[in-house]
VOGU-3710 file (C-alpha; in Angstrom, 3 decimals, decimal comma):
1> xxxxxxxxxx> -32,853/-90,124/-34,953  -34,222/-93,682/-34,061  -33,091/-94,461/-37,861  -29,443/-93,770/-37,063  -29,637/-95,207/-34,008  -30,710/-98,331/-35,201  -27,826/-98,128/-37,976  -24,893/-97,802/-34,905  -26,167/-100,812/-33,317  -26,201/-102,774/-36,657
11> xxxxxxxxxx> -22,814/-101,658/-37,070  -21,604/-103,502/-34,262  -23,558/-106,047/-34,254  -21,403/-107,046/-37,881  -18,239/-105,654/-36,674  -17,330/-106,639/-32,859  -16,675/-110,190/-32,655  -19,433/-112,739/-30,562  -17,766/-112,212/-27,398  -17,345/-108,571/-27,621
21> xxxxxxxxxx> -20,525/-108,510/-28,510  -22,080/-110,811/-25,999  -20,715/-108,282/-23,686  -21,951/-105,290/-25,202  -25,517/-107,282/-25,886  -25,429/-107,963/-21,992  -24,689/-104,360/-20,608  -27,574/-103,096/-23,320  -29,921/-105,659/-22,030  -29,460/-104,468/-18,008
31> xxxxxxxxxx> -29,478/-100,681/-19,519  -32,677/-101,278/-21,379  -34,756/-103,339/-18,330  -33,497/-101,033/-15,616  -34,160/-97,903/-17,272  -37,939/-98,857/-18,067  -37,978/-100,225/-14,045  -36,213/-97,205/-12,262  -38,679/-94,369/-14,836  -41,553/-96,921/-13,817
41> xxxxxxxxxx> -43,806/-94,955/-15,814  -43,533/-91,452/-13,935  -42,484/-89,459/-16,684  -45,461/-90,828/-18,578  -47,902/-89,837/-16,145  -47,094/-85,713/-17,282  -49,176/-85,732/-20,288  -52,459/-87,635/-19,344  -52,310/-85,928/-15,969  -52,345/-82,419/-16,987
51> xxxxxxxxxx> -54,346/-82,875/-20,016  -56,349/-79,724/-21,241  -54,519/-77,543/-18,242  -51,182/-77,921/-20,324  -51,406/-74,283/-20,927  -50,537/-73,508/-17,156  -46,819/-73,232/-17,300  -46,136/-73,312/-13,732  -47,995/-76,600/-13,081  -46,416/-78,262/-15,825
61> xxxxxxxxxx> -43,225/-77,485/-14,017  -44,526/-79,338/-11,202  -45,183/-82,325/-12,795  -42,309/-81,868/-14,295  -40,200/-81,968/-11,098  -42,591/-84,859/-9,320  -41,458/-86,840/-12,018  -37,770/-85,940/-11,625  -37,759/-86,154/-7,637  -39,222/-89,636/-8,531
71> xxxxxxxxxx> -37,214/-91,285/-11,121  -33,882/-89,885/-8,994  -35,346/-91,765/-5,971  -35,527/-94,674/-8,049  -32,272/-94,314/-9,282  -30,527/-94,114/-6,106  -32,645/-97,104/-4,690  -31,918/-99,421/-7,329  -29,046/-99,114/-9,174  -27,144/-100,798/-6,480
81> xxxxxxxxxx> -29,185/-103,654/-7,232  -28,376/-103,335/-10,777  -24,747/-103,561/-10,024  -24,757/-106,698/-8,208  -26,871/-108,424/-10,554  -24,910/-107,431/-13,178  -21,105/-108,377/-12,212  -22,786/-111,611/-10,819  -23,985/-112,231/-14,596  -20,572/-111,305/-15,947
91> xxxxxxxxxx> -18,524/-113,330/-13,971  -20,221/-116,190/-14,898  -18,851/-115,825/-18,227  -15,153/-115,209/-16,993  -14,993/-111,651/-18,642  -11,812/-109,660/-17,607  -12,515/-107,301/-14,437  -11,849/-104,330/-16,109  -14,582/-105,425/-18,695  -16,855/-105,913/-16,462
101> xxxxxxxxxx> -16,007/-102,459/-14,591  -15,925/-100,505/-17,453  -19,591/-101,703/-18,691  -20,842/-101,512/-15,374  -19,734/-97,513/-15,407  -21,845/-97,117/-18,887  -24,888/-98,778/-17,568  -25,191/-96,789/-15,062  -24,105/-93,455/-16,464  -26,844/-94,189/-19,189
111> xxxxxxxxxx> -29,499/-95,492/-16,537  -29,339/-91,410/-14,653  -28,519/-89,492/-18,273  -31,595/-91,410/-19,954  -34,519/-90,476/-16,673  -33,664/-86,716/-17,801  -34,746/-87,335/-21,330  -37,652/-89,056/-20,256  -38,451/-85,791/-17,936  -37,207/-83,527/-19,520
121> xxxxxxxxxx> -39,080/-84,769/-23,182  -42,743/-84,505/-21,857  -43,129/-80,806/-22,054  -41,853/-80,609/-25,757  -44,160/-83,325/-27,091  -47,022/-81,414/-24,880  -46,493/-78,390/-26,519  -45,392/-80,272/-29,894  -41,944/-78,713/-30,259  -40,639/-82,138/-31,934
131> xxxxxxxxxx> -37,890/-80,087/-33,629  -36,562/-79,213/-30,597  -36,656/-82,912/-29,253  -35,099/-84,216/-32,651  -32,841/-82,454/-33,677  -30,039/-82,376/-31,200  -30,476/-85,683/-30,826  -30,201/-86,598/-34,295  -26,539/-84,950/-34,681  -25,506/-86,260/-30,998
141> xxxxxxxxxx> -26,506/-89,964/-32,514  -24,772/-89,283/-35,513  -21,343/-88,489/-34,136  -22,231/-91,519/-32,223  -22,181/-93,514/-35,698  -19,389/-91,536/-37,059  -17,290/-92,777/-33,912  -18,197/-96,251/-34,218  -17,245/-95,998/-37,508  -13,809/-94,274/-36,851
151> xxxxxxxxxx> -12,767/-96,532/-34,468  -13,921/-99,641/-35,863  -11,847/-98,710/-39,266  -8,617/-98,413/-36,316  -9,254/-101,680/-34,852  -9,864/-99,870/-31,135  -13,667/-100,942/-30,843  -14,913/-103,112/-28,533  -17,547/-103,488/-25,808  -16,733/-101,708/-23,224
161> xxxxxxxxxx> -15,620/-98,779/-25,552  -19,059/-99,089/-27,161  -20,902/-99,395/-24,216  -19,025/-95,803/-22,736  -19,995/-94,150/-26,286  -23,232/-95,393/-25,735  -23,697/-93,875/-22,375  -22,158/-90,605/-23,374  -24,371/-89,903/-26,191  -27,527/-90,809/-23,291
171> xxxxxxxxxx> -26,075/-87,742/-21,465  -25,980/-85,462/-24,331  -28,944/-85,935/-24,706  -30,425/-85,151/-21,195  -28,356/-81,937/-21,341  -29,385/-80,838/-24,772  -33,662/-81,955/-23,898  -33,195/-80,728/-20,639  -31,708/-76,906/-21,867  -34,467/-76,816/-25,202
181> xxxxxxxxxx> -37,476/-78,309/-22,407  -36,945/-75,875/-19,753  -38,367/-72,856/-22,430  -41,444/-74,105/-21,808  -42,709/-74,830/-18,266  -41,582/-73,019/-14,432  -39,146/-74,944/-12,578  -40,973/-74,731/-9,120  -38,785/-73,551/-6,024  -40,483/-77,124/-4,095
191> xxxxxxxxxx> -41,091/-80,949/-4,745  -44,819/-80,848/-4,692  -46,085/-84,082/-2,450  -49,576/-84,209/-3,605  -48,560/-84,147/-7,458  -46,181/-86,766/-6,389  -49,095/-88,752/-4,303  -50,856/-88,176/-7,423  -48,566/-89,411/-9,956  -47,896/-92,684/-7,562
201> xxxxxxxxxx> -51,816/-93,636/-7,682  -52,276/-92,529/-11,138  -49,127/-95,276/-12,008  -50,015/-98,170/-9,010  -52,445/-99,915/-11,306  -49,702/-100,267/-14,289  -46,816/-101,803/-11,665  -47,460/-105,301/-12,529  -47,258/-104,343/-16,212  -44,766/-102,105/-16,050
211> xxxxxxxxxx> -42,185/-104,913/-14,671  -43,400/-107,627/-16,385  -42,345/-104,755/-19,915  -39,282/-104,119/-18,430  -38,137/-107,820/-18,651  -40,339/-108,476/-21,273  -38,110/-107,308/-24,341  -34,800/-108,568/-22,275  -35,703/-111,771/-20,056  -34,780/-114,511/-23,192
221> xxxxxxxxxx> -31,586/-112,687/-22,623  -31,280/-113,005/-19,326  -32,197/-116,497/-18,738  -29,871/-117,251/-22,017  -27,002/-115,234/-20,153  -27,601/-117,314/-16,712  -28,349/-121,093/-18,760  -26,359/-120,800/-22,337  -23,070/-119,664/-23,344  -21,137/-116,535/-24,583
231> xxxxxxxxxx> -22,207/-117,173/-28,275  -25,846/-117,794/-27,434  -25,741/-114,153/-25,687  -24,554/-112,798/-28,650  -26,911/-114,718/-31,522  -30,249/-113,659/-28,795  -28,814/-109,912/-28,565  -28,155/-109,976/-32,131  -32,066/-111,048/-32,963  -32,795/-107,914/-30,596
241> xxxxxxxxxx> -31,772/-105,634/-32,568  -33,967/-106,671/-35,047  -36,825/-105,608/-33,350  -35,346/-102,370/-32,504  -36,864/-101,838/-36,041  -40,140/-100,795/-34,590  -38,549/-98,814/-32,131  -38,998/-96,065/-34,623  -42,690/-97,035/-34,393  -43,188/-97,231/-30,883
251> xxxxxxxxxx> -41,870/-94,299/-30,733  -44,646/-92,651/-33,249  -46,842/-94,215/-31,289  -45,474/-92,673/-28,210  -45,034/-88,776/-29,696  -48,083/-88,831/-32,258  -50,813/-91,455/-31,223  -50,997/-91,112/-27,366  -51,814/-87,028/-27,459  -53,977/-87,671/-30,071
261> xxxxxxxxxx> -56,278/-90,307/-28,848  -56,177/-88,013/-25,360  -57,088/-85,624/-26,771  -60,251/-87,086/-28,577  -63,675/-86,397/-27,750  -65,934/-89,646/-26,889  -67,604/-89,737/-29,695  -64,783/-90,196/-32,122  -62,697/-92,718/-29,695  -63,631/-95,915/-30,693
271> xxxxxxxxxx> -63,801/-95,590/-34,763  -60,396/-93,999/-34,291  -58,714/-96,743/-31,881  -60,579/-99,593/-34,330  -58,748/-97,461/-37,423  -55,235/-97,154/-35,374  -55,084/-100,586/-34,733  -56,305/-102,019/-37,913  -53,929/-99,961/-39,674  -51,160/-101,871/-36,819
281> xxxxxxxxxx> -52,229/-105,210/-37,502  -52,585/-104,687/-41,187  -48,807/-103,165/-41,444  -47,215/-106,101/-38,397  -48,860/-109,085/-40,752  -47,179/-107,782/-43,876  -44,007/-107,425/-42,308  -44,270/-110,898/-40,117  -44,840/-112,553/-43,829  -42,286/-111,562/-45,387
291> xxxxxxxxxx> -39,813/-112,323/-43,039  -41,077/-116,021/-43,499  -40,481/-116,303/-46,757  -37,552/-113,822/-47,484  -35,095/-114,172/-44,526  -32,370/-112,994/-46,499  -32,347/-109,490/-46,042  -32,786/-109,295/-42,193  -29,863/-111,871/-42,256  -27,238/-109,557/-44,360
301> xxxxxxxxxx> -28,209/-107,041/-41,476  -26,708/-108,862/-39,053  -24,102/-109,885/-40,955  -21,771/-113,304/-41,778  -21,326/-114,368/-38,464  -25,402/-114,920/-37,782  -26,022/-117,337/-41,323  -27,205/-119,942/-38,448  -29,921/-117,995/-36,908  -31,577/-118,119/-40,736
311> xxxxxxxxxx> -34,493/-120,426/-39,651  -35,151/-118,127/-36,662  -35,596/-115,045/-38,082  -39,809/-115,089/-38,898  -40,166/-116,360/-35,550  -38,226/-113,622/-33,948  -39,877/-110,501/-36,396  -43,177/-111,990/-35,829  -43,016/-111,809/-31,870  -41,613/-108,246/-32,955
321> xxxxxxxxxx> -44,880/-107,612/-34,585  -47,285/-108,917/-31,788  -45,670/-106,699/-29,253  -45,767/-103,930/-31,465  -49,409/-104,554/-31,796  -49,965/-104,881/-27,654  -47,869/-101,711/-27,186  -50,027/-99,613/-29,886  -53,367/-100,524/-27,493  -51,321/-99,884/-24,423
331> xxxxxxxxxx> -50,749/-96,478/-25,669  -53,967/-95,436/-26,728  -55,294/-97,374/-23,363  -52,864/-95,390/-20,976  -53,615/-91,937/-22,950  -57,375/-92,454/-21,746  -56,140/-93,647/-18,389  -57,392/-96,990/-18,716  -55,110/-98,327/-15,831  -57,161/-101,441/-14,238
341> xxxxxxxxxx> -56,193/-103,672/-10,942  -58,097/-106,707/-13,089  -55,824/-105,401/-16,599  -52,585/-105,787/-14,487  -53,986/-109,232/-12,355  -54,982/-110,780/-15,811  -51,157/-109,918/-17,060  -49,126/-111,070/-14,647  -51,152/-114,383/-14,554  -51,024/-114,851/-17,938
351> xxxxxxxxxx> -46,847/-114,556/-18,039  -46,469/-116,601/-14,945  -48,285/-119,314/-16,316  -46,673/-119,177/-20,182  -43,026/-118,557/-19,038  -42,830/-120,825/-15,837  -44,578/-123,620/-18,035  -41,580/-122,635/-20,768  -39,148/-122,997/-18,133  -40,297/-126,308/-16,497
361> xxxxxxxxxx> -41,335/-127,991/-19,544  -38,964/-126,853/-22,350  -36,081/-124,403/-20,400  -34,063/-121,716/-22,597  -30,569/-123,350/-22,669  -30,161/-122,922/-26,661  -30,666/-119,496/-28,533  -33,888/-121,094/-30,789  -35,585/-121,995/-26,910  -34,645/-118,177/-26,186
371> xxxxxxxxxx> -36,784/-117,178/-30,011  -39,395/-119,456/-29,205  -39,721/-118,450/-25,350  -40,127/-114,923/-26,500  -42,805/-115,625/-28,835  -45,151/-117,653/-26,827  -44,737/-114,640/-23,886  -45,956/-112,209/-26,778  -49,271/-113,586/-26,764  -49,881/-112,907/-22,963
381> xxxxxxxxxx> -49,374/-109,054/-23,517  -51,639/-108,350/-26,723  -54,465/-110,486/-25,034  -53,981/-108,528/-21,494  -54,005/-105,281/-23,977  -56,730/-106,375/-25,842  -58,901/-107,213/-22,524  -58,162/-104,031/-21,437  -58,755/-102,319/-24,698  -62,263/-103,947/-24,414
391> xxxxxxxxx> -63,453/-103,358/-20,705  -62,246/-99,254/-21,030  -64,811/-98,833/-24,185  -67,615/-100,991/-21,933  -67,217/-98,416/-19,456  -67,120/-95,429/-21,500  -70,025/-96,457/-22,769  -72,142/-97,456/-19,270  -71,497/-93,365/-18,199
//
């Protein structure tokens, strides 16, 4: 699924032009930050919450609906903010108004659609009905491709015809998890306020993190969209979707590694998070390498009209390794609930101090300022999650 995902966004990236896809980059960038901001981890709370009681159906469903009365909240509170942010953004650039409209519709329309997969997904990879979370999705992001393809070969793609595709396939997929999740858990009659109270503590720690990740993967974007021009957009969106590569990582990480190391008796947890990581670290240095010294390939990926960003492209697969490497220990870390005031303190700090000093001293005006401002951020994350990482096995080991 992630595989074929990645191969619809490469095939825009080489076939709508840079301003269609400076527009299409933008509208994925606001999708991508406000989705991770308005779930703000409350879908992820399901698992590590209910934990060995996972055979109780009926509480499942209550977690299941805390964390849907939650992320619809969310949606409703900030998606209005989203809106303004984004048309201010756009104008900037002197898009057409039906552009702007139009991509505005898909961000949002993906933004609801894409809190019921995160919902809606927790009881199958509880249970470990992965078939049932794949599959569907896999043919839903193939006719995605196919359309792409279809209408690219016409000469009727462009962004904002992308973007709606984009936020189409989000809601067949909420629809098709939602119908395959709801075999396993009982929808309660009520929202349940103390599993909601509960989920809210059990997430209060991560806030700091969890916005600083949301505009993590995005803010080069961002601040290239508010400083640079339309072609900058495009060459920093473009470089994204390189590092969608180890989406189909994270997402391994997400579905395989965080039940696992929750479900792990002490005395197996550290050789097995020392193993997981080293295995990480081993695989991200390999890759970071070879991107050095063989840009080439990466390059033909994006295609002709990114032969400039050649020099860039270790830089930009190396920061791609580093955060894979922080979000592999912030995985295992959340799965043992290792959610500390001084983890989030120690993050935020960090960030403030490497990306306002970026700003003052350097400022991203230029899409190699955007690479390098990305990679010196990357650093603050793996050392917060390595801190972390650190002080959770301290403790375990004090009880």
């Amino acid at each position: 699924m992630q595989g074929i995902s990645l191969l619809a966004n490469l095939y825009l990236v080489r076939t709508l032009s840079i301003p269609a896809y400076a527009q299409y980059g933008l509208a994925f960038g606001f999708q991508a930050t406000a989705s991770i901001l308005m779930d703000f981890g409350f879908a992820s709370t399901i698992i590590p919450l209910i934990g060995e009681r996972f055979e109780d159906h009926h509480l499942v469903g209550r977690y299941v609906r805390a964390a849907k009365h939650l992320r619809d909240l969310s949606f409703w509170l900030t998606s209005p903010i989203v809106a303004i942010a984004f048309i201010l953004i756009a104008r900037k650039h002197n898009w057409a108004w039906s552009t702007q409209i139009l991509l505005l519709l898909s961000v949002l329309l993906a933004l609801y659609s894409s809190g019921k997969v995160s919902y809606f997904s927790a009881p199958l990879f509880l249970y470990r009905r992965f078939r049932s979370y794949y599959i569907p999705q896999t043919f839903a992001a193939f006719g995605r491709l196919c359309s792409y393809i279809a209408l690219g070969t016409a000469g009727w793609l462009n962004a904002s015809v992308a973007a709606l595709l984009s936020a189409l396939n989000f809601t067949t997929n909420g629809w098709l998890v939602g119908r395959e999740s709801k075999k396993y858990f009982v929808w309660p009659d009520h929202n349940d306020a103390s599993i909601e109270k509960e989920v809210v503590r059990y997430i209060l720690p991560a806030t700091p993190a969890i916005i600083l990740g949301a505009f993590h993967g995005q803010i080069s974007l961002f601040l290239i969209s508010i400083f640079g021009g339309t072609t900058s957009i495009a060459q920093v969106a473009a470089l994204g979707r390189l590092a969608q590569i180890f989406m189909v990582l994270m997402t391994f990480n997400v579905v395989i590694i965080e039940p696992y190391v929750a479900r792990l008796p002490e005395a197996k947890l550290s050789a097995t998070y020392i193993k997981l990581l080293g295995c990480g670290v081993v695989a991200a240095t390999g890759l970071s390498m070879f991107a050095f010294f063989e840009p080439g390939p990466f390059i033909w990926v994006l295609g002709p009209k990114y032969q400039s960003l050649r020099g860039l492209i270790g830089w930009v697969v190396t920061t791609a390794c580093i955060n894979y490497v922080a979000g592999l220990m912030w995985i295992m870390n959340r799965s043992r609930k290792w959610i500390f005031w001084r983890g989030a303190a120690l993050e935020l700090g960090l960030v403030f101090l490497v990306q306002i000093g970026f700003l003052v001293l350097i400022g991203v005006r230029t899409t190699r300022e955007a690479v390098f401002f990305s990679f010196a951020s990357s650093f603050c994350y793996v050392l917060t999650h390595g801190y972390i990482a650190i002080y959770g096995h301290s403790r375990k080991a004090s009880l």
